[in-house]
N, C-alpha and C positions, 0 to 999 in steps of 0.2 A: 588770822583766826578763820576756820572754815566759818560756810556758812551753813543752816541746817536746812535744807529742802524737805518737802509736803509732800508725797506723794498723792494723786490726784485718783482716783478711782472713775473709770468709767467704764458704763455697762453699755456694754456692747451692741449692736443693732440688732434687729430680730435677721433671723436665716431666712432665706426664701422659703425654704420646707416648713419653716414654723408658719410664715404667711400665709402659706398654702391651707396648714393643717385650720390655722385659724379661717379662713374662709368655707373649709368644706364643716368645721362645725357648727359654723353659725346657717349655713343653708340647714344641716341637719335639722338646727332648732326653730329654723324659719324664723328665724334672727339675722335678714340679711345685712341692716342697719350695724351689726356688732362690727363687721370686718372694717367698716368705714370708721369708726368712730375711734377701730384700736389702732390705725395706720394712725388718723390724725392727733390723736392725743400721747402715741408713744413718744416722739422727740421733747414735747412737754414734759412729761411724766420722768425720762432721763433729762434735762435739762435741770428740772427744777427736785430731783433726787427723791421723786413719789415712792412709797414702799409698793410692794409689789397689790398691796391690799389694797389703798389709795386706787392704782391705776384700774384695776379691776372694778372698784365701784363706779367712779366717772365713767368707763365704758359702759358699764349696765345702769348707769340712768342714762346715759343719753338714750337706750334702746327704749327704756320704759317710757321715759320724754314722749319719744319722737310716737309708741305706742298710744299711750293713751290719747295724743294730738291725732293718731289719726281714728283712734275709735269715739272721738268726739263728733268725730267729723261724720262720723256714721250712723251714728245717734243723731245727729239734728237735723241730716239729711232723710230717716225712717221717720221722724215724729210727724212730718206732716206740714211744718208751718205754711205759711200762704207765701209770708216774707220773712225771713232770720231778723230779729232785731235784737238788740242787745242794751243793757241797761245804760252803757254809756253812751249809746246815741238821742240816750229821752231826754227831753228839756225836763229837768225838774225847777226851773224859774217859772214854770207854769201852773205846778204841781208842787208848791214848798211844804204842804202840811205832812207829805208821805213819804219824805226823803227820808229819813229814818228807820221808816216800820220796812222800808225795802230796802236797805242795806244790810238792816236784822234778818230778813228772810234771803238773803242772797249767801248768806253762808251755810242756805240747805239744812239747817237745824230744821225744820218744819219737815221736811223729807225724812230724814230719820226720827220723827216723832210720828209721823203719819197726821199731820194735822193738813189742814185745808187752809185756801188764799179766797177768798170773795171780794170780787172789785167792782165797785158798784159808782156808777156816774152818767152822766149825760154822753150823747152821744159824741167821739171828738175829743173827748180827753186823756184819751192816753190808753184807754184797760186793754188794749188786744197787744198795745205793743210790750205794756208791761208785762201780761199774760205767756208773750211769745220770750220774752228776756230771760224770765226767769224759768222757763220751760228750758233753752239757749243751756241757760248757767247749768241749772239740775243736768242737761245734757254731757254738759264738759265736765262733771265732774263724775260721771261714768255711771248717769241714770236712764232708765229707757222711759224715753215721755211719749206720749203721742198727742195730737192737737188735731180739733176740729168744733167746728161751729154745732149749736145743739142739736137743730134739724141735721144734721147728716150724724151728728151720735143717736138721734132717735130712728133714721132710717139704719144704720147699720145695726143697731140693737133688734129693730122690725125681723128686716132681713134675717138675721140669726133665726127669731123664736120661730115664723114663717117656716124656714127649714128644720125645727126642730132642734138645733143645737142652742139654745140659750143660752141654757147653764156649763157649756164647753166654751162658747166665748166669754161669759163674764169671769169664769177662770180665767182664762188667757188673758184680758186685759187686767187681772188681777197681781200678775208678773209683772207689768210696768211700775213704774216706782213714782209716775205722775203721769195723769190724766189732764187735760187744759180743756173746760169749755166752754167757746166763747159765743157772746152775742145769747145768752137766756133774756126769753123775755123779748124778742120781736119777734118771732111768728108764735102765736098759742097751741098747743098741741091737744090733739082725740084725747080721751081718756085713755084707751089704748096705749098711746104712747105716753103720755104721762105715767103709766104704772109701770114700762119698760126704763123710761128714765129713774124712775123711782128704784128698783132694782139694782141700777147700774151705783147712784148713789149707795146703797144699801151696801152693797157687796164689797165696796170701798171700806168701808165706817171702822174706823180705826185698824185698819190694816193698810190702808195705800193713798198718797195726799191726790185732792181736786186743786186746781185752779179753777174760779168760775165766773165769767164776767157777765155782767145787766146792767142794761139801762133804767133798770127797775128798783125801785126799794123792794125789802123782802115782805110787804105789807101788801104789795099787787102780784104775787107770783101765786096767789091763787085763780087769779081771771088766766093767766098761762097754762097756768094746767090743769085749768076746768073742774077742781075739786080743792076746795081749802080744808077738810082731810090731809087729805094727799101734799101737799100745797107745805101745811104745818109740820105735817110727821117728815117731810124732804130737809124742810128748815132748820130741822131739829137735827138732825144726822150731821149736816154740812156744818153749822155752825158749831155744833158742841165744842171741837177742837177745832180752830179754826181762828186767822185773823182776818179779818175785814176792816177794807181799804174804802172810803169813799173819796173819788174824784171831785172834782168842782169844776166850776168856769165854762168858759164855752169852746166851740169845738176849734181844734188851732187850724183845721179845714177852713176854717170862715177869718183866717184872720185877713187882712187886708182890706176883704171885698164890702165892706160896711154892711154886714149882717152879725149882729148882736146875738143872737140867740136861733134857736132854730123851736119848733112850735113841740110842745110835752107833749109826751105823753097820753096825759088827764085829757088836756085839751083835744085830741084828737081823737079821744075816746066819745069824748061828751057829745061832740062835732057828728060823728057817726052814728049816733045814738037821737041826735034830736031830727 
Protein backbone atom coordinates (compact mmCIF):
# COMPACT_ATOMS: atom_id res chain seq x y z
CA UNK A 1 0.00 0.00 0.00
CA UNK A 2 1.44 3.41 -0.97
CA UNK A 3 2.12 5.79 1.27
CA UNK A 4 0.45 9.25 1.18
CA UNK A 5 3.15 12.09 1.40
CA UNK A 6 2.55 16.08 2.61
CA UNK A 7 3.76 18.33 0.52
CA UNK A 8 5.78 21.01 2.52
CA UNK A 9 5.36 24.60 1.39
CA UNK A 10 8.19 26.93 1.69
CA UNK A 11 8.51 30.53 0.98
CA UNK A 12 11.21 31.39 -0.46
CA UNK A 13 13.97 33.86 0.45
CA UNK A 14 13.68 37.44 -0.26
CA UNK A 15 15.66 38.61 -3.84
CA UNK A 16 18.48 40.68 -3.38
CA UNK A 17 16.38 43.58 -5.36
CA UNK A 18 13.72 43.26 -2.84
CA UNK A 19 16.61 43.74 -0.09
CA UNK A 20 17.75 46.46 -1.77
CA UNK A 21 14.18 48.00 -2.42
CA UNK A 22 13.75 47.35 1.22
CA UNK A 23 16.77 49.28 2.45
CA UNK A 24 16.26 52.48 0.09
CA UNK A 25 12.71 52.69 1.70
CA UNK A 26 13.44 52.58 4.90
CA UNK A 27 16.30 55.55 4.37
CA UNK A 28 13.37 57.23 2.45
CA UNK A 29 11.44 57.10 5.90
CA UNK A 30 14.33 57.55 7.92
CA UNK A 31 13.54 54.37 9.31
CA UNK A 32 17.00 53.01 9.03
CA UNK A 33 16.40 50.57 12.04
CA UNK A 34 13.41 48.82 9.56
CA UNK A 35 16.01 47.23 7.09
CA UNK A 36 17.81 45.54 10.26
CA UNK A 37 14.99 44.39 11.93
CA UNK A 38 13.41 42.83 8.42
CA UNK A 39 16.75 40.87 7.53
CA UNK A 40 16.74 39.56 11.24
CA UNK A 41 13.32 38.55 11.76
CA UNK A 42 12.65 37.01 8.13
CA UNK A 43 14.00 33.45 8.65
CA UNK A 44 11.92 33.49 11.96
CA UNK A 45 8.80 34.74 10.43
CA UNK A 46 9.35 31.78 7.50
CA UNK A 47 10.42 29.28 9.98
CA UNK A 48 7.65 29.59 12.18
CA UNK A 49 4.95 30.17 9.04
CA UNK A 50 4.10 34.29 10.39
CA UNK A 51 1.40 35.65 7.88
CA UNK A 52 2.53 38.21 5.86
CA UNK A 53 0.77 40.69 8.41
CA UNK A 54 2.40 39.16 11.54
CA UNK A 55 5.91 39.79 9.88
CA UNK A 56 5.20 43.41 9.10
CA UNK A 57 4.08 44.29 12.64
CA UNK A 58 7.09 42.68 14.66
CA UNK A 59 9.26 44.75 11.95
CA UNK A 60 7.49 48.04 12.93
CA UNK A 61 7.49 47.69 16.51
CA UNK A 62 10.95 46.89 16.74
CA UNK A 63 11.22 50.49 14.73
CA UNK A 64 8.89 52.08 17.21
CA UNK A 65 10.79 50.21 20.20
CA UNK A 66 14.03 51.10 19.25
CA UNK A 67 12.20 54.97 18.44
CA UNK A 68 10.77 55.87 21.32
CA UNK A 69 14.14 54.19 23.52
CA UNK A 70 15.96 56.77 21.86
CA UNK A 71 13.58 59.77 22.09
CA UNK A 72 13.55 58.94 25.72
CA UNK A 73 16.83 59.36 25.88
CA UNK A 74 16.39 62.73 24.53
CA UNK A 75 14.10 64.01 26.77
CA UNK A 76 16.04 63.19 30.03
CA UNK A 77 19.13 64.42 28.43
CA UNK A 78 16.97 68.24 27.50
CA UNK A 79 15.26 68.35 31.08
CA UNK A 80 18.13 69.29 32.92
CA UNK A 81 18.72 66.86 35.79
CA UNK A 82 21.86 67.35 37.98
CA UNK A 83 21.99 63.46 38.12
CA UNK A 84 19.36 60.74 36.24
CA UNK A 85 17.94 58.84 39.03
CA UNK A 86 15.33 56.39 38.81
CA UNK A 87 12.77 54.95 41.10
CA UNK A 88 14.32 51.73 41.31
CA UNK A 89 17.53 52.95 42.68
CA UNK A 90 15.56 54.78 45.94
CA UNK A 91 15.70 52.87 49.15
CA UNK A 92 12.24 52.80 50.01
CA UNK A 93 13.32 50.71 53.46
CA UNK A 94 13.99 54.26 54.39
CA UNK A 95 10.93 55.82 53.08
CA UNK A 96 8.11 52.89 53.81
CA UNK A 97 5.05 55.24 54.39
CA UNK A 98 5.28 56.52 50.47
CA UNK A 99 5.96 53.44 48.59
CA UNK A 100 2.55 53.34 47.47
CA UNK A 101 1.48 56.97 46.65
CA UNK A 102 4.59 56.61 44.22
CA UNK A 103 3.99 53.75 42.45
CA UNK A 104 0.34 55.40 41.85
CA UNK A 105 2.11 58.33 40.51
CA UNK A 106 4.64 56.41 38.41
CA UNK A 107 1.98 55.37 35.96
CA UNK A 108 1.81 59.26 34.86
CA UNK A 109 -2.11 59.36 35.59
CA UNK A 110 -1.25 62.88 37.48
CA UNK A 111 0.53 63.94 34.07
CA UNK A 112 -2.62 63.50 32.13
CA UNK A 113 -4.79 64.94 34.89
CA UNK A 114 -2.56 68.00 35.14
CA UNK A 115 -2.21 67.63 38.87
CA UNK A 116 0.89 68.59 40.93
CA UNK A 117 3.50 66.24 43.27
CA UNK A 118 4.81 68.38 46.60
CA UNK A 119 7.49 66.56 48.54
CA UNK A 120 8.00 67.87 51.63
CA UNK A 121 10.91 66.53 54.29
CA UNK A 122 14.04 67.30 55.93
CA UNK A 123 16.82 67.67 54.26
CA UNK A 124 18.56 64.02 53.07
CA UNK A 125 15.49 62.14 52.56
CA UNK A 126 15.18 61.32 49.44
CA UNK A 127 12.83 64.54 47.58
CA UNK A 128 15.25 65.51 44.59
CA UNK A 129 15.88 61.91 43.86
CA UNK A 130 12.36 61.16 43.84
CA UNK A 131 11.71 64.46 42.13
CA UNK A 132 14.43 63.52 39.27
CA UNK A 133 12.73 59.60 39.05
CA UNK A 134 9.67 60.58 38.39
CA UNK A 135 10.73 63.44 36.07
CA UNK A 136 13.13 60.16 34.45
CA UNK A 137 9.71 58.11 34.11
CA UNK A 138 7.30 61.08 32.67
CA UNK A 139 10.42 61.40 30.36
CA UNK A 140 10.30 57.69 28.90
CA UNK A 141 7.05 57.73 28.44
CA UNK A 142 7.38 60.59 25.85
CA UNK A 143 6.83 63.82 28.08
CA UNK A 144 9.03 66.82 27.89
CA UNK A 145 10.15 67.83 31.62
CA UNK A 146 12.52 70.13 32.41
CA UNK A 147 14.25 70.28 36.08
CA UNK A 148 15.88 72.99 38.04
CA UNK A 149 16.29 74.31 41.55
CA UNK A 150 13.93 77.34 42.47
CA UNK A 151 16.69 80.21 42.51
CA UNK A 152 17.66 79.41 38.80
CA UNK A 153 13.61 79.03 37.83
CA UNK A 154 13.50 82.48 39.56
CA UNK A 155 16.69 83.79 37.78
CA UNK A 156 15.45 82.51 34.47
CA UNK A 157 11.98 83.69 34.93
CA UNK A 158 14.05 87.50 35.95
CA UNK A 159 15.93 87.23 32.88
CA UNK A 160 12.87 86.64 30.56
CA UNK A 161 10.52 89.71 32.10
CA UNK A 162 14.13 91.91 32.16
CA UNK A 163 14.21 91.38 28.36
CA UNK A 164 10.71 91.88 27.95
CA UNK A 165 9.55 88.48 26.76
CA UNK A 166 7.80 86.99 29.95
CA UNK A 167 4.73 86.08 28.67
CA UNK A 168 6.65 84.32 25.38
CA UNK A 169 8.43 82.15 27.87
CA UNK A 170 5.80 81.25 30.31
CA UNK A 171 4.12 79.93 27.09
CA UNK A 172 6.92 78.05 25.98
CA UNK A 173 7.29 76.32 29.19
CA UNK A 174 3.73 75.79 29.11
CA UNK A 175 4.37 73.00 26.19
CA UNK A 176 6.30 70.92 28.67
CA UNK A 177 4.07 68.41 30.16
CA UNK A 178 6.28 68.69 33.63
CA UNK A 179 7.94 71.12 35.34
CA UNK A 180 10.33 69.89 38.58
CA UNK A 181 11.34 72.45 41.29
CA UNK A 182 13.50 71.58 43.51
CA UNK A 183 14.97 72.79 46.86
CA UNK A 184 11.76 75.77 47.73
CA UNK A 185 12.39 77.04 50.73
CA UNK A 186 16.33 77.55 51.14
CA UNK A 187 17.20 80.66 49.90
CA UNK A 188 14.11 83.36 50.47
CA UNK A 189 13.32 85.35 47.53
CA UNK A 190 12.68 89.73 46.65
CA UNK A 191 9.33 90.12 46.27
CA UNK A 192 10.20 90.63 42.84
CA UNK A 193 10.74 87.45 42.36
CA UNK A 194 8.37 85.76 44.43
CA UNK A 195 5.58 87.31 42.06
CA UNK A 196 7.62 86.00 38.98
CA UNK A 197 7.52 82.60 40.61
CA UNK A 198 3.92 83.26 41.45
CA UNK A 199 3.14 83.64 37.68
CA UNK A 200 5.01 80.61 36.64
CA UNK A 201 2.78 78.61 39.25
CA UNK A 202 -0.27 80.50 37.99
CA UNK A 203 0.23 79.80 34.42
CA UNK A 204 0.63 75.99 35.19
CA UNK A 205 -2.86 75.65 37.31
CA UNK A 206 -4.56 73.14 35.84
CA UNK A 207 -3.22 72.90 32.38
CA UNK A 208 0.42 71.39 33.06
CA UNK A 209 1.75 69.20 36.45
CA UNK A 210 4.63 70.78 38.96
CA UNK A 211 6.76 68.70 40.95
CA UNK A 212 8.03 70.69 44.03
CA UNK A 213 10.20 69.76 46.66
CA UNK A 214 10.99 71.85 50.44
CA UNK A 215 12.39 71.45 53.22
CA UNK A 216 9.70 73.35 54.54
CA UNK A 217 6.13 72.82 55.80
CA UNK A 218 3.60 74.95 53.60
CA UNK A 219 2.99 76.93 56.94
CA UNK A 220 6.71 78.69 56.60
CA UNK A 221 6.58 79.45 52.73
CA UNK A 222 5.53 82.75 53.63
CA UNK A 223 9.02 83.98 55.27
CA UNK A 224 10.20 82.46 51.55
CA UNK A 225 8.45 84.65 49.71
CA UNK A 226 8.21 87.69 51.85
CA UNK A 227 4.50 87.99 51.51
CA UNK A 228 1.89 85.46 53.02
CA UNK A 229 -0.65 86.88 50.44
CA UNK A 230 1.35 85.76 47.87
CA UNK A 231 2.59 82.89 50.12
CA UNK A 232 -1.28 81.48 50.40
CA UNK A 233 -2.85 82.43 46.89
CA UNK A 234 0.81 80.07 45.64
CA UNK A 235 -0.44 77.31 48.11
CA UNK A 236 -3.62 77.30 46.85
CA UNK A 237 -3.00 76.96 43.02
CA UNK A 238 -0.20 73.98 43.79
CA UNK A 239 -2.21 72.17 46.19
CA UNK A 240 -5.78 72.15 44.80
CA UNK A 241 -5.00 69.22 42.38
CA UNK A 242 -2.20 67.84 43.80
CA UNK A 243 -0.63 64.89 45.97
CA UNK A 244 1.64 65.50 48.67
CA UNK A 245 4.30 63.43 49.95
CA UNK A 246 5.89 64.05 53.40
CA UNK A 247 9.43 62.43 53.90
CA UNK A 248 10.70 61.66 57.38
CA UNK A 249 13.88 60.53 59.11
CA UNK A 250 17.16 61.64 58.79
CA UNK A 251 19.37 62.44 56.11
CA UNK A 252 20.88 58.94 54.64
CA UNK A 253 23.94 61.50 53.90
CA UNK A 254 24.60 61.09 57.68
CA UNK A 255 24.22 57.55 57.90
CA UNK A 256 27.17 55.94 59.51
CA UNK A 257 28.98 58.90 60.67
CA UNK A 258 27.02 59.27 64.15
CA UNK A 259 25.19 62.44 63.47
CA UNK A 260 21.56 61.92 64.33
CA UNK A 261 19.89 64.66 62.95
CA UNK A 262 21.14 67.88 61.36
CA UNK A 263 19.87 71.47 63.19
CA UNK A 264 16.01 72.73 61.66
CA UNK A 265 15.03 74.99 60.27
CA UNK A 266 13.14 76.99 63.26
CA UNK A 267 16.12 76.59 65.11
CA UNK A 268 18.42 78.32 62.92
CA UNK A 269 15.95 80.77 62.36
CA UNK A 270 15.54 81.68 66.06
CA UNK A 271 19.64 81.45 66.30
CA UNK A 272 19.83 84.33 63.66
CA UNK A 273 17.26 86.29 65.11
CA UNK A 274 18.53 86.38 68.78
Amino acid sequence: MATKTTATTVTPAASPEAIKQIAYLASALKAPRITEAAARLADQARDAGWTHEDYLAAVLEREVSARNASGAQLRIRAAGFGTVKTLEDFDFQAQPGIRQQIAALASGGFLTEARNVVLLGPPGTGKTHLATALGVTAARTGHRVLFATATDWVTRLTDAHRAGRLPQELARLGRYGLIIVDEVGYLPFEQDAANLFFQLVSSRYEHASLVLTSNLPFSNWGGVFGDQAVAAAMIDRIVHHADVLTLKGASYRLRGRGIDSLPSIRTTTADNES
